[in-house]
N, C-alpha and C positions, 0 to 999 in steps of 0.2 A: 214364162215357162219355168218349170224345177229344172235346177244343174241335176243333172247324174254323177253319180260318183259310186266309185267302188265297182264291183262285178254286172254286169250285163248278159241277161239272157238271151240268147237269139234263139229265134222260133220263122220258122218254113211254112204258112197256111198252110192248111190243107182245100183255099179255095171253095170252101160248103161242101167239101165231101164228107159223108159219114163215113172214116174209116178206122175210126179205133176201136180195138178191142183186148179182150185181158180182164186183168183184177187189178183196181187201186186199193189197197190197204188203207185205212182212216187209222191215226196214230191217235195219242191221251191229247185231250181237249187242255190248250194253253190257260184258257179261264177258271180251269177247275185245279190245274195241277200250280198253278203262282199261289194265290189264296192256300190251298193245303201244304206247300211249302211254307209259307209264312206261318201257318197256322202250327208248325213244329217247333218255332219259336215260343212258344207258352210250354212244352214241356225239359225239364231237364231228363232228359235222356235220348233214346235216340232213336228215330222214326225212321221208317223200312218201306220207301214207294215201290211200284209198280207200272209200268206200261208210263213211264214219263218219253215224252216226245225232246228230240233232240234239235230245239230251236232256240236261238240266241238269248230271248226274255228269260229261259229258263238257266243257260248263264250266267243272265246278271242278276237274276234273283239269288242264283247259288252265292255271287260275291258279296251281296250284299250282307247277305247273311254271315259269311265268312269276315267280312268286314266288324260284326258287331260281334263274333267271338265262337260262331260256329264253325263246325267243320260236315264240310259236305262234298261226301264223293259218290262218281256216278258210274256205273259199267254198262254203255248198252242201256238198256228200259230201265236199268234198276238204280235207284238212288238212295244215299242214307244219308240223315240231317241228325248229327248229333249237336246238340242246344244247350247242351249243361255249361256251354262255356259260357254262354251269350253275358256279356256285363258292358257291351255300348248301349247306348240312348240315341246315337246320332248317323241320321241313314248318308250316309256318303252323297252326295251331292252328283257328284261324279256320275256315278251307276243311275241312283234314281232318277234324275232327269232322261233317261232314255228310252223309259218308259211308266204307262201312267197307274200299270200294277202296284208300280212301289208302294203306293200307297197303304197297301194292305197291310203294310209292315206294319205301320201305326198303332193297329188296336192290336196285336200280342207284343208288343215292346211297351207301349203304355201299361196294360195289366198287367205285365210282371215287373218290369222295372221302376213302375211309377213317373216316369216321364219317356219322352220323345222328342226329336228334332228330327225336323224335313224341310227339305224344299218344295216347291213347286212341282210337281209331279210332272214326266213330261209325257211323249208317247207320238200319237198320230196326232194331227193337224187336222181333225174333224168338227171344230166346232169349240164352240165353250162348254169347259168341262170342270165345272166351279167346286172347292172345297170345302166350303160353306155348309153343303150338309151332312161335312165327317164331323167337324168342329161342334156343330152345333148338339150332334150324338153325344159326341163326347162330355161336352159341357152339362148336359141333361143328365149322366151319368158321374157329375162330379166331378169332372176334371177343368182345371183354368187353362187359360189359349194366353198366350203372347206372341206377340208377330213383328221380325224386319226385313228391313229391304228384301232379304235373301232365302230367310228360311219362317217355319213357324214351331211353335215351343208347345206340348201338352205338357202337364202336369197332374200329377194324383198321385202323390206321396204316401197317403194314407191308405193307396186303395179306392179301386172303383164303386161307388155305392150302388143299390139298386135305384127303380124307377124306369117308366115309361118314355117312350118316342117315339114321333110318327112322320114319317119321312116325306118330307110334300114334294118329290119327285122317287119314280121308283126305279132305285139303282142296285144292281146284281153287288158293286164294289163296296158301296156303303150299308149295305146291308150283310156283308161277309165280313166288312173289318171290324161293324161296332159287333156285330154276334160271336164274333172273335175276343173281342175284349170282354164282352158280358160275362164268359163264363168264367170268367177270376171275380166277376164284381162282390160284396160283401153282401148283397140284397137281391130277391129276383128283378128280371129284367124283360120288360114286355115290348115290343117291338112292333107297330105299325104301319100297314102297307107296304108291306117288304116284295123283294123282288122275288119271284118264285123258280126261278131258271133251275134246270138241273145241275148246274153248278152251285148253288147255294147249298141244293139238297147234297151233293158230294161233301161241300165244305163241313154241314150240319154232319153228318155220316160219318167222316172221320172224328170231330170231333167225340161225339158218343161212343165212337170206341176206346176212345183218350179218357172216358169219365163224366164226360161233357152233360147236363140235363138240360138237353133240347128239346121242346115239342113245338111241331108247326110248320119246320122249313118243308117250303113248297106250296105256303099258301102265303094268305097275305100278312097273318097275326105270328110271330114267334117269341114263345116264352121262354124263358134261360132260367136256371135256379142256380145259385150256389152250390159249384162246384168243384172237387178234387180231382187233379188230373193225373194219368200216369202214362206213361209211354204205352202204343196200345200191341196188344200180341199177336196179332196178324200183319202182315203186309196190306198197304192201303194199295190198289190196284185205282187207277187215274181212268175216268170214264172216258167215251169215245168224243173226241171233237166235233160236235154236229153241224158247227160253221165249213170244217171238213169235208164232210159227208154233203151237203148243200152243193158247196161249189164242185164237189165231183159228178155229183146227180146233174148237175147242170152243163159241165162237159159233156156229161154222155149224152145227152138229149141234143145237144148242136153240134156232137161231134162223133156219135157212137154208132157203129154198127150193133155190137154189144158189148158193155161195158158194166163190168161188177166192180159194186162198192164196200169193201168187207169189213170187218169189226167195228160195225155200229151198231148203236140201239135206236131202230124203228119209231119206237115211241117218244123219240129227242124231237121226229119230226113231224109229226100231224100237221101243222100248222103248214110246212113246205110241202110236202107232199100236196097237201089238197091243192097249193098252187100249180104244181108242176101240171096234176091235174086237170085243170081248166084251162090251164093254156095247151093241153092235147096231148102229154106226155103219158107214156106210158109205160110202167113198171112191174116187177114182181118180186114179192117179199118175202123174205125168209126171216128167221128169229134173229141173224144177226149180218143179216148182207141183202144188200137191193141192186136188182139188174133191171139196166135201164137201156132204151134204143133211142135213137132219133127218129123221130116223127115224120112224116114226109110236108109236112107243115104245124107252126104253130097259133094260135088263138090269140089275139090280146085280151089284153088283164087289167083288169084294176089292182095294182100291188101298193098295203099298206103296212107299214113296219110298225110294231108293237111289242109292249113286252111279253114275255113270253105268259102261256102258251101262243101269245100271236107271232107272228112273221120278223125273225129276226132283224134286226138292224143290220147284220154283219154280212148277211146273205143277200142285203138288197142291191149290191155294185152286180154281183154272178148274175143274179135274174134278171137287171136290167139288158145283159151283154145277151140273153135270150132272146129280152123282148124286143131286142132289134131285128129281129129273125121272124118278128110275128106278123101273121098275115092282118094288118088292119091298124088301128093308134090304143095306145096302152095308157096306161095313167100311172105312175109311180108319187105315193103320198110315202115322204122320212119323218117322223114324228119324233124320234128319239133326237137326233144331233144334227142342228143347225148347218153344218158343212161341208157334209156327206154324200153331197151330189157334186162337188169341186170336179172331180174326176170326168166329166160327164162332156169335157171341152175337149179332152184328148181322145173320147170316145169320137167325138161329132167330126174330128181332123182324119179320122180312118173310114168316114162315109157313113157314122151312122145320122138318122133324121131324130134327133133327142133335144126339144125345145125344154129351159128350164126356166117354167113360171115363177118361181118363189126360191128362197133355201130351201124351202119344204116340198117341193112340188115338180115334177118336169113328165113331159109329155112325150112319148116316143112312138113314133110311125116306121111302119117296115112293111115289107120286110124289106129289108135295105143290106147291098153286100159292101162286106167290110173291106178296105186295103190294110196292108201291113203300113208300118213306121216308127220313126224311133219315138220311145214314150220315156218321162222322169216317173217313176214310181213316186204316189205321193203319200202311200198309206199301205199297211197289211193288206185288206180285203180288195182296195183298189187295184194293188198290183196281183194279187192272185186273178181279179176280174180283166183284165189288160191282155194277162199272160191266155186266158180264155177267148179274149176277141183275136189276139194275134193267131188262135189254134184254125180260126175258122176263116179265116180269114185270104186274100189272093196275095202271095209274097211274102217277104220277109221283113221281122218287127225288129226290133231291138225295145226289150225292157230293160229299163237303167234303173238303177239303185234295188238292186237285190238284196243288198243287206237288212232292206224294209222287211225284204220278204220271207227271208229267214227268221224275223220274229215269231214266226209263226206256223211255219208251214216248213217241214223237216225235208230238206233233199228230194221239193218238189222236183227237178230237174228229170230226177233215177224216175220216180214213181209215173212222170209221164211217159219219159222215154221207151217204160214196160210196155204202154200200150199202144205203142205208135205216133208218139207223137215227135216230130224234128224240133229239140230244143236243149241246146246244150248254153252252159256256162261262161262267159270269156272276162 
């Protein structure tokens, strides 16, 4: 079993009643707003965010950066990364290891600086989550790798050249850091099987206001040309987190009388929605808010995670803690990260029936009522999905290591507590 450590939330079942209601707010999606942080690192001057979410990663992306010469301060939503200092190469070890963002630092400190130094990237404990195919971008773009015990070394002195790559797994991170570097490279730069998330498409976005010549982000082919950047003239406004929006849709359906989920964009979720849908959920859509009720029963499902437009990876712990609620056996297929179903033993300790066939695979029968207990948070989504079985659940939970959970998710505590939910802080 995880030690807990640090802050613990405790949460009061609500025993299967549907009784929340209200508005949750969906803050700037963490995946969008790390990468266009990073991404302010390629200009010398100084970049003017928007609607940034106020959770720890985005701390220690701020340090890192301040580490390597920038200076970045936040008020509330508003952030500004001024980069004209930036003259390190070497990401602090320290910071990066605590999460697996850091990475993205790589490609704008290689194309400006002409090298880099990092460690091992760290982050959630979901699996192997191999380096191999930044390095190998990078290489294909000219740059040499050397590696010890501790850290690994890019180099490109002269400058990023063009040329081709094509990514034999498809990854939202390695596809944001080399398209990140590309637009310094000396030659255009065509890209292969890329990730299409609307995160890439925000990261591609700022950067064309920056000067950047993009074409393609959001599909699978993206071209980069040789380009000059400049600080861009608007404020970049940080899209809505639709892992967010997911796991709130997904409270409200096992926990809602009526429950509004506001500042998102609809269109982040096709893929979710049609799920919610077939397992019996029911909703109503507005351009930039969905209200959602509990069903008086759910459907099982066959849920497969894919990249996007398919069924998020990140979303797959919230639907699972559904499909325990469903009248019938569901089938849950992880296809992105081998160890993503870990969480699924602390699940089965609070009564749910969730057999796991494979790393890839487990089996869930219900509907089956949850008890509370004390749980180790072992991941972001995990523990946001924890804090969702404790909601519905007969009694009182304890979720241990919050600090997980502040990576990601801003003073969940306030935002549930708006809508009735018993869960405070200790």
């Amino acid at each position: 079993m995880m030690r807990m450590s640090g802050d613990t939330f405790v949460i009061e079942g609500l025993s299967g009643k549907k009784l929340l209601s209200g508005t949750i707010p969906v803050y700037g999606a963490k995946n969008a707003v790390l990468p266009i942080m990073a991404a302010a690192a390629l200009l010398e001057g100084e970049t003017k965010l928007a609607n940034v979410p106020g959770i720890t990663d985005v701390g220690s992306m701020s340090r890192l950066l301040e580490d390597l010469g920038a200076f970045v301060t936040q008020t509330g939503k508003e952030m500004t990364i001024s980069a004209k200092g930036v003259s390190g190469t070497v990401l602090n070890p320290d910071i990066a290891k605590l999460m697996r963002a850091s990475i993205v630092l790589t490609g704008p400190i290689l194309a400006r600086m002409g090298q880099v130094t990092f460690p091992h990237p760290g982050g959630d404990v979901i699996g192997e989550r191999p380096i191999d195919i930044f390095v190998s971008g990078f290489k294909k773009l000219g740059a040499t790798y050397t590696e010890t015990a501790e850290s690994y070394t890019l180099s490109a002195p002269g400058g990023l050249s063009g040329g081709e790559f094509f990514f034999r797994i498809v990854s939202v991170t390695a596809t944001e850091t080399i398209m990140m570097a590309a637009v310094l490279a000396k030659g255009p730069v065509t890209l292969k099987n890329c990730a299409m998330e609307p995160e890439v498409i925000a990261v591609a976005d700022f950067l064309i206001s920056c000067g950047a010549q993009i074409e393609g982000a959001g599909t699978p082919t993206i071209r980069i040309k040789p380009s000059v950047l400049h600080v861009p003239e608007n404020v970049c406004s940080i899209i809505p987190d639709r892992i967010e929006a997911t796991t709130f849709l997904a409270l409200g359906a096992l926990a809602g009388e009526e429950l509004q989920i506001t500042n998102i964009e609809p269109s982040h979720l096709d893929a979710v929605l049609d799920m919610f849908s077939a397992a019996g959920v029911t909703f109503s859509i507005t351009k930039n808010a969905i209200t959602v009720r509990a069903p008086e029963k759910f459907n099982p499902v066959k849920l497969r995670t894919h990249e996007y437009p398919g069924f998020p990876t990140d979303g797959q712990a919230p639907m699972t803690i559904l499909l325990t609620q469903a009248e019938g056996e569901s089938a849950i297929y992880e296809t992105i990260f081998d160890g993503r179903l870990r969480y699924i033993d602390e699940l089965t300790g609070m009564g749910a029936n969730v057999t796991v066939v494979n790393p890839h695979r487990a089996n869930v029968k219900g509907s089956t009522p949850l008890t509370g207990r004390d749980i180790a948070t072992p991941d972001i989504r995990a523990g946001l999905a924890f804090i969702l079985a404790a909601a519905i659940a007969d009694g009182k939970s304890n979720i241990g290591n919050a600090h997980l959970i502040d990576r990601g998710y801003e003073k969940i505590e306030e935002r549930l507590s708006a809508v009735g939910l018993s869960i405070k802080r200790v």
